[in-house]
Each structure stands twice: as C-alpha cells, then as structure tokens.
VMD Tcl script that builds the backbone (N, CA, C; Angstrom):
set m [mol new atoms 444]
animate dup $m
set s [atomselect $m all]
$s set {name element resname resid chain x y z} {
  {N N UNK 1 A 81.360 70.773 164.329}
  {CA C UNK 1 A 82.389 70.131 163.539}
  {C C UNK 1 A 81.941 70.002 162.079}
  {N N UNK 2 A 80.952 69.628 161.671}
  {CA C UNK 2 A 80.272 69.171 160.448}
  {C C UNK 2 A 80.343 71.398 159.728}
  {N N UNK 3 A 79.971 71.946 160.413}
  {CA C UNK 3 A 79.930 73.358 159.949}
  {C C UNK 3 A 81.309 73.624 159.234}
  {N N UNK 4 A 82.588 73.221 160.129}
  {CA C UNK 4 A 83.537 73.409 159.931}
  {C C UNK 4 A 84.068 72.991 158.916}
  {N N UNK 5 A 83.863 71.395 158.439}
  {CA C UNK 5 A 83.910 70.336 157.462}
  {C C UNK 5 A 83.466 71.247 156.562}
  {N N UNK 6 A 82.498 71.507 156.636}
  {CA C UNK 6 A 81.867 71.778 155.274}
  {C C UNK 6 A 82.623 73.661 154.872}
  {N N UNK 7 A 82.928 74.051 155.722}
  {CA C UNK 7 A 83.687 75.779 155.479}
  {C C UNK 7 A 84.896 75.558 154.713}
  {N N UNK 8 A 85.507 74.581 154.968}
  {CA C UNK 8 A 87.010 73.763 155.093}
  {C C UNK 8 A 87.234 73.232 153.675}
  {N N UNK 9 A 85.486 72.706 153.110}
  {CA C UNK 9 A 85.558 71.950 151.498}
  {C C UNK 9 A 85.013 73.266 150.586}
  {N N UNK 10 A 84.254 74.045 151.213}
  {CA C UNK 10 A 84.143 75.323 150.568}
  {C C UNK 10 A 85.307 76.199 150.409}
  {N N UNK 11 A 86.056 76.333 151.170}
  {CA C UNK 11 A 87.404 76.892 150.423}
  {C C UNK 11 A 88.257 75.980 149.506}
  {N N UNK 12 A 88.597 74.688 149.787}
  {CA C UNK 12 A 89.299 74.189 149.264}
  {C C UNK 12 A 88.680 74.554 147.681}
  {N N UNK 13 A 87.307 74.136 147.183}
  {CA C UNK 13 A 86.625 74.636 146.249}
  {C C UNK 13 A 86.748 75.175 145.323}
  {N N UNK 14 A 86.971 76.787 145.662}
  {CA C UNK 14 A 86.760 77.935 145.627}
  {C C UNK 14 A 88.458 78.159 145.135}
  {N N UNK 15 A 89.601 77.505 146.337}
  {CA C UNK 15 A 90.968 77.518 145.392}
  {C C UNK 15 A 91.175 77.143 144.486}
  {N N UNK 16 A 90.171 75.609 144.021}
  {CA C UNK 16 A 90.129 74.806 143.012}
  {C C UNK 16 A 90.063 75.538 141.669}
  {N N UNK 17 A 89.075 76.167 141.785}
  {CA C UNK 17 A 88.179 76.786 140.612}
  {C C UNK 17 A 89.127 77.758 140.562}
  {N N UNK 18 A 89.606 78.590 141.198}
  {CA C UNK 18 A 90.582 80.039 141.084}
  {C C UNK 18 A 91.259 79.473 140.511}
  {N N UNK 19 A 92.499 78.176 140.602}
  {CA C UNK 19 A 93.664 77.568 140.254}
  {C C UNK 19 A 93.163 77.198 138.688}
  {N N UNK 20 A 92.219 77.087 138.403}
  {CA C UNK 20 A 91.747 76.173 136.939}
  {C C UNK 20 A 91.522 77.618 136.373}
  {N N UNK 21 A 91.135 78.713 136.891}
  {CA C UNK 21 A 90.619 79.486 136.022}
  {C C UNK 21 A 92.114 80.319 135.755}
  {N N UNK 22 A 93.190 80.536 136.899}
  {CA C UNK 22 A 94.772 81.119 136.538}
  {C C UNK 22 A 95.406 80.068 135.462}
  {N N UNK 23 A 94.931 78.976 135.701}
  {CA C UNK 23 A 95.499 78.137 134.535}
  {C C UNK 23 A 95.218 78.468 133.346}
  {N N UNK 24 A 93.999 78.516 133.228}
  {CA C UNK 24 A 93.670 78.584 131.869}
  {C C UNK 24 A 93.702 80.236 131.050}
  {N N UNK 25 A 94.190 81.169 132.298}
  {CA C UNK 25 A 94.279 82.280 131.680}
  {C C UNK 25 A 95.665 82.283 131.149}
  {N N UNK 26 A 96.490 80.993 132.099}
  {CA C UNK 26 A 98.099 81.689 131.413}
  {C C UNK 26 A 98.259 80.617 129.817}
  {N N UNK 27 A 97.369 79.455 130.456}
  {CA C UNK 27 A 97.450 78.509 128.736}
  {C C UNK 27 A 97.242 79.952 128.022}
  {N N UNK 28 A 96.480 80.310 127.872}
  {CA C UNK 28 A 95.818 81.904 126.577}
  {C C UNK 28 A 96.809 82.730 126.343}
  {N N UNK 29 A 97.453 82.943 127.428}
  {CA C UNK 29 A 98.463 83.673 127.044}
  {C C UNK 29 A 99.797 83.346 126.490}
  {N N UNK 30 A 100.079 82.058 126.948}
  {CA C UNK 30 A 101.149 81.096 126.118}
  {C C UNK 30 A 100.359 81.439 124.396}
  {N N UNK 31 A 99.574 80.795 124.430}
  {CA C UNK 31 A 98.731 80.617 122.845}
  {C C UNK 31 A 99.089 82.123 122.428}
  {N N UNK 32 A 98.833 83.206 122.970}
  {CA C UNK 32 A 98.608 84.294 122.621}
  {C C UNK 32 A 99.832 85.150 122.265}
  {N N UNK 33 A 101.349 84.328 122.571}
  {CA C UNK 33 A 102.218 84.965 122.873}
  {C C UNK 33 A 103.155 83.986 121.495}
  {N N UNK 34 A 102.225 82.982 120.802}
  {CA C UNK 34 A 103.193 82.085 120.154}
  {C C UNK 34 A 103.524 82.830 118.420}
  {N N UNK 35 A 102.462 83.755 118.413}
  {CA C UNK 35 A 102.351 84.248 117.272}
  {C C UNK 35 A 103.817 85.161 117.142}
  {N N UNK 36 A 103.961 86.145 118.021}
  {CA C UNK 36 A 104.760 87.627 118.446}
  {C C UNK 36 A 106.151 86.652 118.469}
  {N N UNK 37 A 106.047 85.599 119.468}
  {CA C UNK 37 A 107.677 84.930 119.212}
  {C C UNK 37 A 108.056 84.353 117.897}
  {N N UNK 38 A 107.255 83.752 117.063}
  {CA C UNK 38 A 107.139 83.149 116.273}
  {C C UNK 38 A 107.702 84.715 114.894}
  {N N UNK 39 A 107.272 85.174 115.411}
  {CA C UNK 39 A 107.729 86.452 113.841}
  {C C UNK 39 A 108.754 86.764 114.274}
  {N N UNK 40 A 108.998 87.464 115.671}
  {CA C UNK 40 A 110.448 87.522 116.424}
  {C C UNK 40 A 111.573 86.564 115.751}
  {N N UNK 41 A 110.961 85.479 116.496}
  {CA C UNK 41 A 111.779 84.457 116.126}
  {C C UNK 41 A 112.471 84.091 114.133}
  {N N UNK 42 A 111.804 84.084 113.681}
  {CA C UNK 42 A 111.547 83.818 112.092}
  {C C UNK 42 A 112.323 84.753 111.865}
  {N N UNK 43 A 111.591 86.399 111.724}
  {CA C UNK 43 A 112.110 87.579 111.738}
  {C C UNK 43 A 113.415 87.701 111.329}
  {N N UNK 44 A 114.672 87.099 112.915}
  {CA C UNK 44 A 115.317 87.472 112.910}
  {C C UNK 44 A 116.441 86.514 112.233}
  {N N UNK 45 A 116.134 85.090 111.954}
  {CA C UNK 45 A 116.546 84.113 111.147}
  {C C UNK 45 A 116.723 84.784 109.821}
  {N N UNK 46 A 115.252 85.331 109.581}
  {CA C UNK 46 A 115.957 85.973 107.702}
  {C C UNK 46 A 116.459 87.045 107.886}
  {N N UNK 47 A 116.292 87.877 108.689}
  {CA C UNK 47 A 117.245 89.419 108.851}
  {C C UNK 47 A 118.929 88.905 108.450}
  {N N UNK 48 A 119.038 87.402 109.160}
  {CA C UNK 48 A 120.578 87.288 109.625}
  {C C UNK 48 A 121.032 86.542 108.624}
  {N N UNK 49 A 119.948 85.782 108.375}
  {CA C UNK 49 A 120.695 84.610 107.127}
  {C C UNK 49 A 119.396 83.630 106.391}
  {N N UNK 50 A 118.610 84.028 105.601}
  {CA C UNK 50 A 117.900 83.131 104.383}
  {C C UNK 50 A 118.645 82.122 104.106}
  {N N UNK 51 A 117.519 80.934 103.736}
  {CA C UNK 51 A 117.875 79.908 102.600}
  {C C UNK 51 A 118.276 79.966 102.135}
  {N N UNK 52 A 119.517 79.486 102.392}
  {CA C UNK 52 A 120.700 79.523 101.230}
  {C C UNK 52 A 120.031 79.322 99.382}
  {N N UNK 53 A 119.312 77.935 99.776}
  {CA C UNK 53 A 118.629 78.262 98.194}
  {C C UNK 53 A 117.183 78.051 98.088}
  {N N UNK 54 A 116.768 78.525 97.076}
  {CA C UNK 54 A 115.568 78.783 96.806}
  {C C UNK 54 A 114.579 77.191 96.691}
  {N N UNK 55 A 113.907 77.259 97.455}
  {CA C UNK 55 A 112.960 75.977 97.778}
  {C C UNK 55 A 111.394 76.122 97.931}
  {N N UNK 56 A 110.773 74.578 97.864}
  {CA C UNK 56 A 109.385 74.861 97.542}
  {C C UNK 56 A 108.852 74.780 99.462}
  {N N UNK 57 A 109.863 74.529 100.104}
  {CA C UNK 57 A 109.177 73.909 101.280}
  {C C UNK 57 A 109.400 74.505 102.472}
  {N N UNK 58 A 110.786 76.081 102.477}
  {CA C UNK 58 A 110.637 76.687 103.719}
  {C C UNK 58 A 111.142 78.077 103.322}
  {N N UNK 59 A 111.128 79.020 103.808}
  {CA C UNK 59 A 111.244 80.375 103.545}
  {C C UNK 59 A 110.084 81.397 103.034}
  {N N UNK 60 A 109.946 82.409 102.719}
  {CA C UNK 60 A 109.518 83.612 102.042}
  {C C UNK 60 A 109.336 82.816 100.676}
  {N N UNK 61 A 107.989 82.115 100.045}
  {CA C UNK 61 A 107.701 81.578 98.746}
  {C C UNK 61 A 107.096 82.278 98.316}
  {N N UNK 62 A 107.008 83.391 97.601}
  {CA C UNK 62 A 106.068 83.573 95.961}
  {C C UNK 62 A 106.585 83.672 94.635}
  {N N UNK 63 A 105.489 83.472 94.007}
  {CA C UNK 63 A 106.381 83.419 92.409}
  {C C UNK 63 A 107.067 84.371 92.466}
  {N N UNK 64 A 107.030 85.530 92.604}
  {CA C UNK 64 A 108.288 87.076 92.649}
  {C C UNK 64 A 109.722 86.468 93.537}
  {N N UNK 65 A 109.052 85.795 94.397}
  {CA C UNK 65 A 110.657 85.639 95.503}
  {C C UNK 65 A 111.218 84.496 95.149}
  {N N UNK 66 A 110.601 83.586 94.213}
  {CA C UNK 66 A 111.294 82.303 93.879}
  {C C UNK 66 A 112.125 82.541 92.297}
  {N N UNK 67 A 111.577 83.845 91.574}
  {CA C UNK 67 A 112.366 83.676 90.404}
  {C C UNK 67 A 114.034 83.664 90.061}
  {N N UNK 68 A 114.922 84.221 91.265}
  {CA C UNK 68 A 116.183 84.159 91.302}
  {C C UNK 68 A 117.000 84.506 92.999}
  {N N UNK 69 A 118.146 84.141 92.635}
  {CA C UNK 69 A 118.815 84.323 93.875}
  {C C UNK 69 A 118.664 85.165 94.511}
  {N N UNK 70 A 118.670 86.637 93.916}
  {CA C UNK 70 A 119.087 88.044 94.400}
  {C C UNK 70 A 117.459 88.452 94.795}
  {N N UNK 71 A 116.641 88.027 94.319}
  {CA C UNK 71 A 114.957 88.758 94.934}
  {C C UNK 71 A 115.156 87.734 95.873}
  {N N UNK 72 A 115.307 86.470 95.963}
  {CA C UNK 72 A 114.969 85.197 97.349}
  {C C UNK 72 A 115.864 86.135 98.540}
  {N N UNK 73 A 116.989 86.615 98.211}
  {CA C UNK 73 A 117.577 86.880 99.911}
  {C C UNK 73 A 117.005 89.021 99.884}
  {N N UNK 74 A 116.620 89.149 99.216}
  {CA C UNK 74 A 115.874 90.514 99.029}
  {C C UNK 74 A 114.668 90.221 99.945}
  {N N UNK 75 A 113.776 88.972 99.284}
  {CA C UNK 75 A 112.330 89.148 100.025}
  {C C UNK 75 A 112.638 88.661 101.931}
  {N N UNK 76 A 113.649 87.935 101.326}
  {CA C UNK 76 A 113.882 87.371 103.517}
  {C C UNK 76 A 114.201 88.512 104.067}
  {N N UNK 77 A 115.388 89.484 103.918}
  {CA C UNK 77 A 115.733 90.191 104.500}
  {C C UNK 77 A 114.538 91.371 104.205}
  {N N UNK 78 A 114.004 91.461 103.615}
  {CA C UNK 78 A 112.735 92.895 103.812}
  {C C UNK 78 A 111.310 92.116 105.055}
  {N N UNK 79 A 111.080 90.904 104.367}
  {CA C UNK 79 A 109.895 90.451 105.295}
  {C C UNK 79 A 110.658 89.957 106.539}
  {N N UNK 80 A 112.025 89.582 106.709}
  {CA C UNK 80 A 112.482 89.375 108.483}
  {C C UNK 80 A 112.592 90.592 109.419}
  {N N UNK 81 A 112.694 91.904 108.113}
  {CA C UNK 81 A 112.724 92.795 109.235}
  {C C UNK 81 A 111.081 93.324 109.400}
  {N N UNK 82 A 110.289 93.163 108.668}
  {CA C UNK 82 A 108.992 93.131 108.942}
  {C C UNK 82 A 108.493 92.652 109.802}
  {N N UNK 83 A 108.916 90.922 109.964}
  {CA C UNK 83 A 108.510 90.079 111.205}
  {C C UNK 83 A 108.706 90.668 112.624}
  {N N UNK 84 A 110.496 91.020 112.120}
  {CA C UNK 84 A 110.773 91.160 113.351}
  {C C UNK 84 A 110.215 92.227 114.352}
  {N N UNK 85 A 110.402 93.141 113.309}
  {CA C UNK 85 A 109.230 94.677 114.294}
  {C C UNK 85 A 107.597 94.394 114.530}
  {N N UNK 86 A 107.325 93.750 113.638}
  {CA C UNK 86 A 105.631 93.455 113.948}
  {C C UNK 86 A 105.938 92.218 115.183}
  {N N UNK 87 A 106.648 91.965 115.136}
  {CA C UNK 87 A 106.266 90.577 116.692}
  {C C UNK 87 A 106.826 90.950 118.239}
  {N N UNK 88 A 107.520 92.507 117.916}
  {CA C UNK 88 A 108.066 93.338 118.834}
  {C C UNK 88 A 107.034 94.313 119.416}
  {N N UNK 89 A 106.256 94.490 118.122}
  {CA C UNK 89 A 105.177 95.801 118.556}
  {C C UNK 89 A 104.036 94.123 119.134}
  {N N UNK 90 A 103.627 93.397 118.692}
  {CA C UNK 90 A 102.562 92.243 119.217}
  {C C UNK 90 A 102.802 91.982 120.504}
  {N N UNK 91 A 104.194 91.847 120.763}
  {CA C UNK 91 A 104.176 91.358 122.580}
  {C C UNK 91 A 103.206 92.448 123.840}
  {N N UNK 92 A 103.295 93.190 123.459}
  {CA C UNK 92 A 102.944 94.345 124.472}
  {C C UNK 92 A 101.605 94.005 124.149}
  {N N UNK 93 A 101.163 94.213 122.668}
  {CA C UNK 93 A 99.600 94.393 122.449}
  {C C UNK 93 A 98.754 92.929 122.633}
  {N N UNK 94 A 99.802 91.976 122.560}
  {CA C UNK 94 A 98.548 90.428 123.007}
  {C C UNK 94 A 98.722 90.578 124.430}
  {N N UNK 95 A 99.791 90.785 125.222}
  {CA C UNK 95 A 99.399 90.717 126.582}
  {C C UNK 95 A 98.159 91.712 127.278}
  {N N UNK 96 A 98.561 92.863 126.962}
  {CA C UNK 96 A 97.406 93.915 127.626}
  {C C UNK 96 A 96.476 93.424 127.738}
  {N N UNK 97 A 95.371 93.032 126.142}
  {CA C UNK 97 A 94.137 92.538 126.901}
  {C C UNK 97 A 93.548 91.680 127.347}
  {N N UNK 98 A 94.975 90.500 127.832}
  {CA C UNK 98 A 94.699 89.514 128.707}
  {C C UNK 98 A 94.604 89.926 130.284}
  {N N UNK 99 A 95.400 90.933 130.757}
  {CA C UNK 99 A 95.289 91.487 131.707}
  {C C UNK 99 A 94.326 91.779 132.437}
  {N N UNK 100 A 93.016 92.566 131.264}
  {CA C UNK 100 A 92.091 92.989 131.755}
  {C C UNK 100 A 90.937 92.089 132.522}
  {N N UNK 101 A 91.522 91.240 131.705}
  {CA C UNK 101 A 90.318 89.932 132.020}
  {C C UNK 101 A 91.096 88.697 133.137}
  {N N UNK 102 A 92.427 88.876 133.796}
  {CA C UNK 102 A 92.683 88.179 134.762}
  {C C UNK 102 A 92.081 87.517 135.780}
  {N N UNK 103 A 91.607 86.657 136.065}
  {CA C UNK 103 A 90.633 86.210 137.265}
  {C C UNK 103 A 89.406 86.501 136.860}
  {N N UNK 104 A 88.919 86.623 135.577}
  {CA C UNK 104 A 87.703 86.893 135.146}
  {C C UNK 104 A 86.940 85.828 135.016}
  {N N UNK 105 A 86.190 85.378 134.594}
  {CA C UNK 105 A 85.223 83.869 134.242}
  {C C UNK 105 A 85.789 83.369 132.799}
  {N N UNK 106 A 86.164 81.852 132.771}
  {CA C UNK 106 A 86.489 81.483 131.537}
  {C C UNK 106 A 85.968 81.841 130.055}
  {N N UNK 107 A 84.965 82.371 130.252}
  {CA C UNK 107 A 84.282 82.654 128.831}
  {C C UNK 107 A 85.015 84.260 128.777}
  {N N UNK 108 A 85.375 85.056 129.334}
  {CA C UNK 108 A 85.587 86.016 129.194}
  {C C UNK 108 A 87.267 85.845 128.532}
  {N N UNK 109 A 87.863 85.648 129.472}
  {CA C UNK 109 A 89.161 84.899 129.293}
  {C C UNK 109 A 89.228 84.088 127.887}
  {N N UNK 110 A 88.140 83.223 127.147}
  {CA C UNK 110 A 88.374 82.657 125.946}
  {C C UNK 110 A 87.942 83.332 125.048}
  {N N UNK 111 A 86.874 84.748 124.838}
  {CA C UNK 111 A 86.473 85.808 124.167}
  {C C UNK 111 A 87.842 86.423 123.773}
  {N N UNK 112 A 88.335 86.960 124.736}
  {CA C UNK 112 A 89.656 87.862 124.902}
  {C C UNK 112 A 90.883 87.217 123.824}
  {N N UNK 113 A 90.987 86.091 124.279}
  {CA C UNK 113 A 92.168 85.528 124.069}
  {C C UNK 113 A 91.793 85.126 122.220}
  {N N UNK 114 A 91.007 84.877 122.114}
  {CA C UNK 114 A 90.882 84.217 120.979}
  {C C UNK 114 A 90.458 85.555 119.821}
  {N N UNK 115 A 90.009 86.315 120.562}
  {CA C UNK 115 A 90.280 87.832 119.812}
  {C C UNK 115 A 91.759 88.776 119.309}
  {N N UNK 116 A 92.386 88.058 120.497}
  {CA C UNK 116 A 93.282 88.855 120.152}
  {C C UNK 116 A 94.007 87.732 119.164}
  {N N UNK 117 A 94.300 86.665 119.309}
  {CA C UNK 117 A 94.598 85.725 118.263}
  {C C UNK 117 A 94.637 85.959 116.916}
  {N N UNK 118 A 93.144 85.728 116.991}
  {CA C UNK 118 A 92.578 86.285 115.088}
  {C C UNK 118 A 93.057 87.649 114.793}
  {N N UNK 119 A 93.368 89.047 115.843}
  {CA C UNK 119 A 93.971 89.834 115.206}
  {C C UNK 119 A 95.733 89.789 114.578}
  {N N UNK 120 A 96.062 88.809 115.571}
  {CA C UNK 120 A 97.609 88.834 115.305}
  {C C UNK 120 A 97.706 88.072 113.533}
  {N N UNK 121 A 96.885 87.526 113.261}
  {CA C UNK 121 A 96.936 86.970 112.248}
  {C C UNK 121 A 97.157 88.196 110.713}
  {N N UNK 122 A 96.572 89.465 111.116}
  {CA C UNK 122 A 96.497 90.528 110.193}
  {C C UNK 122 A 98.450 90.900 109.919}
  {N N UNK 123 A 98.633 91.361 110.853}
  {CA C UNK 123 A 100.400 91.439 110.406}
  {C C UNK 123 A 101.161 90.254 109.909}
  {N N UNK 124 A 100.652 89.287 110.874}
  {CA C UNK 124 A 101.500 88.112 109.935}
  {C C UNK 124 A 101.268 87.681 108.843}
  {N N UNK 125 A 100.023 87.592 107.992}
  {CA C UNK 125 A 100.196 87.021 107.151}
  {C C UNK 125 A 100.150 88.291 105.945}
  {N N UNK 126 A 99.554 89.853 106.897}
  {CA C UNK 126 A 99.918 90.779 105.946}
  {C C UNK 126 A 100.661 91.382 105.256}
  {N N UNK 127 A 102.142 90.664 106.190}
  {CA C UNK 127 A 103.277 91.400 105.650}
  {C C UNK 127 A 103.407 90.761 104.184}
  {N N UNK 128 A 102.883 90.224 104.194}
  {CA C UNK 128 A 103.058 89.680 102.205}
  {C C UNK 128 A 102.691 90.772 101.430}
  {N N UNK 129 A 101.869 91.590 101.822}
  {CA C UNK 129 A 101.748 92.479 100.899}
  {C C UNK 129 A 102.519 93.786 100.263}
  {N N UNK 130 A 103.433 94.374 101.698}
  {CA C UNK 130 A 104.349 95.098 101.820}
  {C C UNK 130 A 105.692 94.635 100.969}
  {N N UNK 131 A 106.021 92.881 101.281}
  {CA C UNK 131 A 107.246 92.545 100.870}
  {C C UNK 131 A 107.078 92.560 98.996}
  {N N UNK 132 A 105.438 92.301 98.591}
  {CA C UNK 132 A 105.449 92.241 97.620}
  {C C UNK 132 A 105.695 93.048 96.724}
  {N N UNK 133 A 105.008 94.640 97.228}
  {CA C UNK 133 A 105.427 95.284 97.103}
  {C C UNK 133 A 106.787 96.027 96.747}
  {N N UNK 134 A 107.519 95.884 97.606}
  {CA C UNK 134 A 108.860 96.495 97.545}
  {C C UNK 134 A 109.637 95.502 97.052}
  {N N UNK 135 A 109.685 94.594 96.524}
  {CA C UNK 135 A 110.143 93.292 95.435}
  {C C UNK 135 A 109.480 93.870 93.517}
  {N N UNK 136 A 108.011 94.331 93.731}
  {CA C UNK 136 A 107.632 95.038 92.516}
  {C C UNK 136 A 108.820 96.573 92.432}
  {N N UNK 137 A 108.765 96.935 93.553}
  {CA C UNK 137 A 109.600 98.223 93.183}
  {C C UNK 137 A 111.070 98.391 92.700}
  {N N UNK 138 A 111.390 97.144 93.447}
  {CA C UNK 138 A 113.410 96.527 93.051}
  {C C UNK 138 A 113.615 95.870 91.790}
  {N N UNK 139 A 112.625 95.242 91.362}
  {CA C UNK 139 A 112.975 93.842 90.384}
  {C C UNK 139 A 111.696 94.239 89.385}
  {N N UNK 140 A 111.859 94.247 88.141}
  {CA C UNK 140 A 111.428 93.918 87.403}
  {C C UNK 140 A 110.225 92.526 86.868}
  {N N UNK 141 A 109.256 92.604 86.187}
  {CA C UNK 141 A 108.526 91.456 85.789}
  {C C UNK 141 A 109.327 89.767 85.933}
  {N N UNK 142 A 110.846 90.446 85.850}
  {CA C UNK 142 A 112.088 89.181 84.597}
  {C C UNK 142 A 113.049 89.131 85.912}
  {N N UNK 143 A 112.677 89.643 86.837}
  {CA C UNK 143 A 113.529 89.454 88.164}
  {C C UNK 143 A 114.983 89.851 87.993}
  {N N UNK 144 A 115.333 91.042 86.920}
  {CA C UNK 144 A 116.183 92.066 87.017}
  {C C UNK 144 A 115.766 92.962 88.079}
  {N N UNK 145 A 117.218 93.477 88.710}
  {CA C UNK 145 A 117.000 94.707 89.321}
  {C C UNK 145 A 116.786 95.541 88.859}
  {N N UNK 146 A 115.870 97.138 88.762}
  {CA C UNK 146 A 115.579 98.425 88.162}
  {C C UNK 146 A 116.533 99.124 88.425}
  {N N UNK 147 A 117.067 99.690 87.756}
  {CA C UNK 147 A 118.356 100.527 88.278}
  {C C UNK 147 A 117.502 102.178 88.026}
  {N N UNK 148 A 118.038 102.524 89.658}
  {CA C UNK 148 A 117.287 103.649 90.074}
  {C C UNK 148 A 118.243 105.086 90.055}
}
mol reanalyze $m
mol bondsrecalc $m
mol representation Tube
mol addrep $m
C-alpha cells in the first residue's frame, strides 16, 4: 500500500510540474503574441481613420508628422499599413519558435520567448524609419507637398 501511495504522489507530481511548465509556455506566448496584435491592431486603426487632429499624446508623432494636417493623416496611413503587414508577417514568426520548445524546461521556454520578443521590437519601432522616409519624399522641409 505505502508503494502505491507513494507511485500515486509521484504522478500526481509529475502532472503538477507538466501543468506549470504548459502554463508558463502559453503565458510566453500570450506575451509573445501582444506585440503582432498590437501593430495589427493599431495598423489597422490608422489605415482606416487617424487622429482627427494633430496631438502631443497619441498617434504617429514626429516633428515631420506633426507639422500639418495633410503629412499627420499621410504618416498614419503609410505607418498603419506598415503595422499592419509587419504584425501579419510576426504572427506566424513569434509562434514557430515557441513550438519548438513546447514541454521543454522553463529556462528554455524563457530563452525562446524572450528572444523572440526583443526581435519583434526591430519592425515595430523600425517602421519609423521607412515612414520617415517616404514623408521626406512627399513633403518638403516646410511640409508642402513636392509636386512630382
């Protein structure tokens, strides 16, 4: 009986630890998945409709996108459709290499996850450079349009 007892707390155990370690792989992947919705999400807010007006406290802010009306709904609608495809191409690529490491040991699982994290950070905050870009190419120093 006591053999049995003790086979009986060794599995229970063993589910324990499995259950904490599926937990904590899908927390990672929630975390991992907030970035990709988050540009999705945003993305498709300025694709459809920007700040009506130009503000210090939400939207697409740089000195280029704050100098007038016509660059402010220029830079939303170029960087929402930026968001939106970069958080379309991210879903596929943060999940995969959580996959690999499913049922793996927590350190592996927090290597993974937190890797892929810090990469998602490169499109999001890179698209500033693209939008800046193509705001230099439309508008002028004086936030005239260039007529092409």
């Amino acid at each position: 009986m006591t053999g049995t007892l003790c086979y009986n707390r060794l599995n229970k155990s063993d589910l324990g630890e499995e259950m904490v370690l599926i937990g904590f792989w899908i927390f990672m992947l929630i975390m991992d998945l907030l970035v990709p919705f988050t540009m999705i999400g945003w993305g498709k807010l300025f694709l459809d409709k920007a700040p009506k007006n130009i503000n210090y406290t939400f939207g697409y802010r740089t000195t280029m996108s704050m100098k007038n009306q016509d660059i402010w709904q220029f830079a939303h609608k170029y960087c929402g459709k930026l968001w939106f495809r970069g958080g379309l191409i991210l879903l596929p690529v943060s999940i995969i290499p959580l996959l690999f490491v499913l049922g793996r040991e927590m350190k592996s699982v927090a290597a993974v996850g937190t890797v892929v994290c810090f990469a998602q950070i490169v499109p999001f905050a890179g698209s500033i450079i693209p939008t800046e870009i193509a705001l230099k190419k439309v508008f002028d120093k004086n936030g005239k349009r260039k007529i092409s």
